[in-house]
BAPA-981875 format. One record per residue (C-alpha): residue in one letter; x, y, z. Coordinates in steps of 0.5 Angstrom, whole numbers, plus 500, padded with zeros to 3 digits. Layout:
BEGIN
AXYZ/...
***
This chain:
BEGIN
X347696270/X354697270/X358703272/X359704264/X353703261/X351709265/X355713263/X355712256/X347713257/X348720260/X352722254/X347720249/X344725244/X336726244/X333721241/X330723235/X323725233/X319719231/X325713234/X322708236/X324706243/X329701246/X324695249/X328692255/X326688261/X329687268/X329680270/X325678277/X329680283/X329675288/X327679296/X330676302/X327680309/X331678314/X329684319/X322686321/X325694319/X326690311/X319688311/X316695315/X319698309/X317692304/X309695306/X311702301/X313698295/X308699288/X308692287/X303688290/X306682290/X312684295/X306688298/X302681300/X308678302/X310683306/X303684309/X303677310/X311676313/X308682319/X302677320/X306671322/X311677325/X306679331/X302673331/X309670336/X307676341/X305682343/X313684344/X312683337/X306687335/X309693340/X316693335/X312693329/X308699331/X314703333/X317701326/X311705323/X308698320/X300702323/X300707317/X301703311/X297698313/X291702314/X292704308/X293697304/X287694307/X283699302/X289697296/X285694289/X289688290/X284682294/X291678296/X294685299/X288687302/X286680305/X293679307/X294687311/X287686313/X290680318/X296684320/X292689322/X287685325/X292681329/X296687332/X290691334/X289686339/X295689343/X293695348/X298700346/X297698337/X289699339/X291707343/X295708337/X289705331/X284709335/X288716333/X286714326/X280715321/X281707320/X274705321/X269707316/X274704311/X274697315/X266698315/X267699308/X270691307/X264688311/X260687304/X258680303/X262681297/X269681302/X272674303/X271671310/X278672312/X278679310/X271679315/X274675320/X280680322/X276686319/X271684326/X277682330/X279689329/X273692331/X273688336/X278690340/X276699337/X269698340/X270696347/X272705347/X266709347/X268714341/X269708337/X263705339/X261712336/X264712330/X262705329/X254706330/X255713327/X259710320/X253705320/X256699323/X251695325/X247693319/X253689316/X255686323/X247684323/X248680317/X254677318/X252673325/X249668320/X256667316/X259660316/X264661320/X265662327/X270666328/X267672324/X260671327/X264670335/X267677333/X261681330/X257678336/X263682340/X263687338/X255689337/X255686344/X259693346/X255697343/X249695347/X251697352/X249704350/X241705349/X241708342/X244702340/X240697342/X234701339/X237700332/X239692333/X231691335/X230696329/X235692323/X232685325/X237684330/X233679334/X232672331/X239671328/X241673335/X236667338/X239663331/X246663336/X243660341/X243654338/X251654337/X255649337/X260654340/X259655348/X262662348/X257664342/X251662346/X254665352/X255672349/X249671345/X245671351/X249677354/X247681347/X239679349/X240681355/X241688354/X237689348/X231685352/X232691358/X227695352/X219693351/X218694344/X225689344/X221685349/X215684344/X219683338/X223677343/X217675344/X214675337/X220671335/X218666339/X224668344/X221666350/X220659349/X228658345/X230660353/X225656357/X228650352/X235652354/X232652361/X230644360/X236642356/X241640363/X248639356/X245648357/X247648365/X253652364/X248657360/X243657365/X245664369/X245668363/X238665361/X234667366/X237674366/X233674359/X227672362/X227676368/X228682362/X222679358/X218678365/X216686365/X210685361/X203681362/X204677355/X211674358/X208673365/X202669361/X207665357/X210663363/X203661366/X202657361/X208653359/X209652366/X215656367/X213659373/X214651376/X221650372/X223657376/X221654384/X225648381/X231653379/X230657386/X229650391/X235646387/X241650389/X247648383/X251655382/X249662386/X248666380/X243660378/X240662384/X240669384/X238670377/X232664378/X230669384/X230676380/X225672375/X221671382/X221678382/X219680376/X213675376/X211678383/X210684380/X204682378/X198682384/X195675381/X203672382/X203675388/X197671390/X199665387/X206665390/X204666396/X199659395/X206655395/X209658400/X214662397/X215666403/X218659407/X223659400/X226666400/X228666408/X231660407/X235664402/X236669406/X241665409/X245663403/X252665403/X253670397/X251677396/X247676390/X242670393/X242676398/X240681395/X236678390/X232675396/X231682400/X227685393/X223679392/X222680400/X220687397/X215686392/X212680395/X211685401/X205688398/X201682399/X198683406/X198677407/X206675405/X207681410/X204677416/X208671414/X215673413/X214676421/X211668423/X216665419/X222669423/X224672416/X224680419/X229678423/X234675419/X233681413/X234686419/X242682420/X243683413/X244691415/X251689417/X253687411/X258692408/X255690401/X252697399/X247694394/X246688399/X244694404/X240698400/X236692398/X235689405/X232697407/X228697402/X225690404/X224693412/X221699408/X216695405/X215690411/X213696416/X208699411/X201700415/X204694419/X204695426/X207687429/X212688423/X215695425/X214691433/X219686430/X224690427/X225694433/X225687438/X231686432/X234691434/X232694428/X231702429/X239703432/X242700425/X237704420/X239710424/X246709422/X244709416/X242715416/X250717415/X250713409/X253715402/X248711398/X242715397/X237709396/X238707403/X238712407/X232713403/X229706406/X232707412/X228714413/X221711411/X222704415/X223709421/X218712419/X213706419/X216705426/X215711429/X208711429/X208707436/X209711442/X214706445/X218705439/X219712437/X221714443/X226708443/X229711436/X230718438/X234716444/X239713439/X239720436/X235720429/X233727430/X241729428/X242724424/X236727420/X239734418/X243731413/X238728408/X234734409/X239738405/X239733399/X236734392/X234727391/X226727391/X225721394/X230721399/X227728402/X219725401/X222720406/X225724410/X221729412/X215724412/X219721418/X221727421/X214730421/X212723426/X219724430/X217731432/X211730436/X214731442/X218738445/X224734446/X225732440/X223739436/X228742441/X234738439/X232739431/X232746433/X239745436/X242740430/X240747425/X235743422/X229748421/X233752416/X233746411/X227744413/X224751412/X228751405/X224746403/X218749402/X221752396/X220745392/X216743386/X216737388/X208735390/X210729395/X215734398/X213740399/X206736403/X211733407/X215739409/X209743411/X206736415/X213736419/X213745419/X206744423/X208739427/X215743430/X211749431/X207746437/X214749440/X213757440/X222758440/X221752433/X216757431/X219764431/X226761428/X222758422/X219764421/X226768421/X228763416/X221766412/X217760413/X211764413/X213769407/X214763404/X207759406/X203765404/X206765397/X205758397/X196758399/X196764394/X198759388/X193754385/X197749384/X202748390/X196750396/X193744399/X191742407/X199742408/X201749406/X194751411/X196747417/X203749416/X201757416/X195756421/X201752426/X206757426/X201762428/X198760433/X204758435/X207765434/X201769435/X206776434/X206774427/X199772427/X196779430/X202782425/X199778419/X192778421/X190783425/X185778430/X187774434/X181769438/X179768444/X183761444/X188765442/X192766449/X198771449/X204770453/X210773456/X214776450/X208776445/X210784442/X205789437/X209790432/X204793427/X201791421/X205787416/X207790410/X207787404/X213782402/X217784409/X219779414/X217780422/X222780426/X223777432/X223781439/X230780439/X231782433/X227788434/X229790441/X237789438/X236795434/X238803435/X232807437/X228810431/X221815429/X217809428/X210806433/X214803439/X214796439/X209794445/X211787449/X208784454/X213781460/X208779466/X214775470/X220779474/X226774475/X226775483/X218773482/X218766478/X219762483/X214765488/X209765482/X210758481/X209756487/X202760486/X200757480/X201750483/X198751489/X192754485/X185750484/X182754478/X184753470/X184761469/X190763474/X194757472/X193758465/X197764465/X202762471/X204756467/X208760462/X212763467/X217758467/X219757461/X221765461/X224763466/X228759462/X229762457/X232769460/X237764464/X239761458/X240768455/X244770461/X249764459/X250767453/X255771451/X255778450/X256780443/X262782441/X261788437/X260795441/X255798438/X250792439/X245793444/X245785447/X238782448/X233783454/X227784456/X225791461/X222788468/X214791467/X213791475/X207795472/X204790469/X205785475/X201790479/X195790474/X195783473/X194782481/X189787482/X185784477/X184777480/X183781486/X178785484/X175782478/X175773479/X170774485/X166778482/X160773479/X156776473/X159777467/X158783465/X160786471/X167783470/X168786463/X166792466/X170792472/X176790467/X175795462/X174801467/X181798470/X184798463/X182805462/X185808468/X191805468/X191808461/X189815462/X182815464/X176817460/X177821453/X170824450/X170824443/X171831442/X178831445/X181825443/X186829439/X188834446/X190827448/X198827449/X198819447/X204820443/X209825446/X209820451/X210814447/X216818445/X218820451/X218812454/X221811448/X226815450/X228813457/X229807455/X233807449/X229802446/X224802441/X221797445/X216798450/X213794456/X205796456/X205797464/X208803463/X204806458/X200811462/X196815456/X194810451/X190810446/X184804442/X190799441/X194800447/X189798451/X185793447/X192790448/X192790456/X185788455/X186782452/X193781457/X189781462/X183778460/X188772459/X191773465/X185771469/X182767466/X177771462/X176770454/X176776449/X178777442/X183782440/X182785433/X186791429/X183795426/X186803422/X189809424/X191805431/X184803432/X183796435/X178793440/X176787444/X170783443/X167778448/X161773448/X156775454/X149771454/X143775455/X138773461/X131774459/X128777465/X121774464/X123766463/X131766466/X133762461/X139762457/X137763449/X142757445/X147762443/X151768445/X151775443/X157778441/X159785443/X165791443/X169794450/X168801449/X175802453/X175810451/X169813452/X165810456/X169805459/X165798461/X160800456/X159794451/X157796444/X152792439/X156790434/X154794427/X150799430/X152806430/X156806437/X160802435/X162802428/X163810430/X168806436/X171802430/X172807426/X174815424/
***
């Protein structure tokens, strides 16, 4: 139009009412785009026929390079082909489907596709009423958006998936390659794989199979792979006749290239007893000792065992495999040179290892040997796998736990006790475990420090790893030694927390290994300061969690800490000897921890019942009194004699100690009872050579007395300055702890308690029992002679020491005397 014309138009009048109007037509302009930036803004023309040539242009434009497809993104072409790949026009959207499919190949376009809402619209043009091209680069785009997890989201969620389904039976390959891709990346995720098996998924992924493509079968057989992890998939497979389509792959040698991913199918769909006959019967079990015997490629090799793994999950295969010496195949494999073979050789070594006697030939056949040398590999899942092996090999296995220890075994799996991989430390815990029964072998793996190299795993929340662990504490713990450096290493806290678990397996285990260190009373009292008893207690009043563990372990710590089960219990039994440092603190109360004598001597003095101890050996007199008690030929001196130098010990370890730095904490000590020493040896003096009985108790009971005030009458129990003279003590040595020898006025409990001290020094045996209002009382056993007949009767009579009133006299229990002794 000419610059004249327009001037003259803009000059005309309105056109009249009713005029009809001028009918002209522009002539078809010829459009030549020599730049990428021309064609870009071709793509927002209203004419669909620049638009398909524009769209068309851009195709062939980022075909030549991914230079190309980024410069195309940076011109703005990634909106208006989202849009065009939804236009009216069928060419137009063909065309924009291609330039779209073609530049989401590229890293940077797919970053930039991901920000916009394009997948729904894509999914909309997957209808079977869309030409194929449209499908092909419509699944092309797809393809390269579903390997990120949001869109893989976004695809199942806009229901993506059935119309992919459908399209694995369209005519042409490359649709089907890329709709297989894609639904490939979206079973990798559980709820995808579900809905492949729901919407009929299975036989047109079986139908791939027999593609002439070997990237469509390949992929296929991944896509199964994943889905077959699933049991009702597994029965639909199997259903389908899937089972037999892969034993035919199997058969066929042109499906060689295929025969790694086909046996991974088939070690999915082995889990379940149907597969395992099918295999049974079309002699399929033959077809995968031939795969396992003939060695072509290493992931043949490895995929044929793990078929061997599942099908000896069966007890009957088991056997089976046993008959044709499978054991013989899989050592020889243990020495193939890759990781895979490896590692899928040691899990069968595992399963087939609870056949009893696949265990003895894998020992015979000298195969321990080589999984034990499989413990160096850095491979972690080759080392989780070779521990599991050792695990299951040891179990209830002497000769076999003999072998990994001649193999130098126990050193490697104590190190892995250090490891960062759960499962192995786990294996390695229990093979250890398994080992340690044996006495020799025990003591050769603490030796390489497996008491240290525990504490850690204890302090985990894997379920499995702490079963183990304490299982194999709770067998290396047998000796004082090795309580001691647990002690040392901090691994009675852990241990002691775990009594809080739920966990039925590990809170037995816990309490099994609790009972075992508290044979060691320093073990005893450091458990208890951690609350293991609270703990315990609360655990034996539980219906649910109580159980022979949690009775072993409370009645362990208390006998191995008879303070706190005096505190607790208020008897302690003849059996029950007391030692230097076994201290009355009263009667527990309810939900308070007992301190422990250091605890309790470290505090300032206070108005409460004095704390009584019993320290029978002085510093300078150990020694002396050593030699005593190995010179001695009697049980009953040696029995208390023996104790003094582990509180030799202990005090010379206190006195290496530093002091505490704070002013006002009074250190830790025990006051010397020179007193109490003077009892004890005026007792064995006058009291051991004394031949009946009844004059021993009685000889003892007058000996306590007097040290102890004497003989009160009844009456005049209350005139009794018992108390003043605690206070007094009490006072005088700024403690609230005092030695019993220095009680001289004692009532009920003070002197049942120096009964039972000396009785125990002695040799003697008598109970000692608490009961209120500072009543306590001993009870002995004592064989009455009948005068006529002199024979003993078959069982003794029990009595009470009377220690207050009449002392030496011995009252029957339950008779009046005696109940009044007992009680106000």
């Amino acid at each position: 139009m000419s610059h004249t014309t327009r001037g003259h138009n803009m000059g005309k009048k309105a056109k009249k009412e009713g005029e009809t109007p001028c009918k002209e037509t522009f002539e078809p302009l010829p459009v030549e785009g020599k730049t990428p930036e021309t064609v870009v803004l071709l793509l927002s023309s209203p004419e669909e026929d620049i638009l398909a040539k524009a769209c068309e242009a851009i195709h062939t434009f980022a075909e030549k390079g991914d230079e190309n497809k980024v410069s195309l993104l940076g011109l703005g072409a990634l909106e208006p082909l989202c849009k065009l790949i939804s236009n009216n026009n069928r060419l137009v959207r063909r065309n924009a489907f291609m330039a779209l499919g073609i530049m989401a190949t590229n890293g940077e376009v797919k970053s930039a596709l991901k920000k916009k809402d394009v997948i729904p619209s894509i999914i909309d043009k997957l209808s079977p009423e869309e030409d194929t091209v449209v499908h092909e680069f419509a699944t092309l785009c797809l393809a390269s958006l579903s390997v990120d997890f949001v869109c893989k989201v976004q695809i199942f969620d806009n229901k993506g998936l059935p119309p992919l389904i459908q399209l694995l039976s369209s005519l042409d390959p490359d649709v089907k390659n890329n709709s297989l891709e894609i639904i490939f990346n979206l079973v990798q995720d559980q709820k995808s794989r579900l809905a492949v098996h729901e919407l009929g998924g299975i036989p047109p992924l079986l139908e791939l199979l027999k593609s002439d493509f070997p990237a469509i079968q390949r992929l296929a057989l991944k896509t199964l792979q994943n889905i077959t992890t699933d049991a009702d998939t597994c029965n639909t497979f199997r259903e389908e006749q899937g089972f037999e389509k892969l034993m035919d792959t199997l058969s066929n040698t042109d499906f060689s290239d295929l025969h790694a991913e086909t046996l991974q199918v088939v070690a999915n769909c082995l889990s379940d007893s149907e597969s395992l006959h099918l295999i049974h019967k079309d002699g399929g079990l033959t077809k995968l000792m031939e795969f396992v015997l003939t060695p072509k490629t290493f992931d043949i090799q490895s995929n044929a065992v793990k078929c061997i793994v599942r099908v000896a999950h069966n007890y009957e295969n088991r056997k089976m495999l046993h008959e044709q010496n499978v054991e013989k195949v899989l050592i020889e494999l243990l020495s193939v040179a890759d990781i895979s073979v490896q590692t899928a050789t040691c899990q069968a070594v595992s399963v087939m290892s609870f056949h009893f006697a696949s265990k003895d030939s894998f020992r015979d056949l000298g195969g321990i040997p080589a999984v034990v040398q499989l413990l160096n590999n850095e491979s972690v899942v080759l080392k989780e796998a070779a521990t599991q092996a050792l695990s299951n090999l040891t179990h209830s296995n002497h000769l076999n736990a003999s072998a990994v220890h001649e193999a130098g075994g126990h050193e490697v799996l104590v190190q892995q006790l250090y490891g960062s991989c759960l499962s192995t430390v786990a294996n390695s815990a229990a093979t250890l475990g398994n080992m340690a029964a044996q006495e020799d072998i025990r003591c050769s793996i603490l030796s390489h420090g497996a008491i240290k190299a525990v504490v850690e795993p204890l302090k985990s929340t894997n379920t499995q790893l702490l079963v183990n662990t304490t299982r194999c504490l709770a067998v290396l713990a047998c000796d004082t030694e090795a309580r001691e450096e647990l002690q040392g290493a901090g691994g009675l806290h852990p241990l002691v927390n775990l009594l809080r678990s739920y966990h039925k397996e590990v809170l037995h285990n816990a309490c099994w290994a609790i009972s075992v260190c508290a044979n060691d009373l320093p073990a005893a009292v450091e458990m208890c300061k951690y609350g293991a008893l609270e703990m315990l207690k609360e655990i034996n009043q539980s219906v649910n969690r109580r159980s022979r563990f949690s009775e072993l372990a409370m009645i362990s710590l208390l006998n191995s800490n008879l303070s706190v089960k005096y505190s607790l219990m208020g008897h302690l039994a003849s059996t029950d000897v007391i030692y230097d440092g076994f201290y009355d603190a009263g009667k527990a109360l309810a939900g308070q921890r007992i301190l422990t004598l250091e605890e309790m001597c470290k505090q300032p003095v206070n108005k409460h019942r004095p704390i009584i101890v019993v320290n029978t050996a002085a510093e300078e007199t150990v020694e002396t009194e050593e030699r005593q008690s190995n010179a001695s030929e009697t049980d009953t001196s040696s029995k208390a004699e023996r104790r003094t130098p582990r509180k030799k010990k202990e005090e010379d370890k206190r006195k290496d100690e530093p002091l505490p730095e704070s002013p006002t904490e009074k250190p830790w000590s025990m006051t010397e009872d020179v007193s109490l020493q003077l009892l004890i040896k005026e007792a064995k003096e006058s009291i051991i050579p004394l031949t009946d009985e009844r004059e021993q108790w009685a000889a003892l009971a007058r000996l306590v007395s007097e040290a102890m005030g004497g003989e009160v009458e009844m009456e005049k129990l209350h005139e009794f300055p018992w108390v003043l003279h605690l206070s007094e003590l009490k006072f005088q040595l700024q403690s609230n702890v005092v030695p019993i020898g220095l009680i001289s006025k004692g009532i009920y409990c003070h002197r049942a308690f120096l009964f039972k001290c000396l009785a125990d020094c002695i040799g003697l045996s008598c109970t000692l029992v608490r009961g209120e209002y500072n009543r306590a009382w001993n009870e002995v056993l004592l064989f009455n002679r009948n005068p006529s007949r002199k024979e003993r009767p078959a069982q003794p009579c029990r009595y009470i020491v009377d220690l207050m009133h009449q002392p030496g006299n011995l009252l029957t229990p339950k008779t009046p005397a005696a109940v009044q002794y007992q009680n106000i």
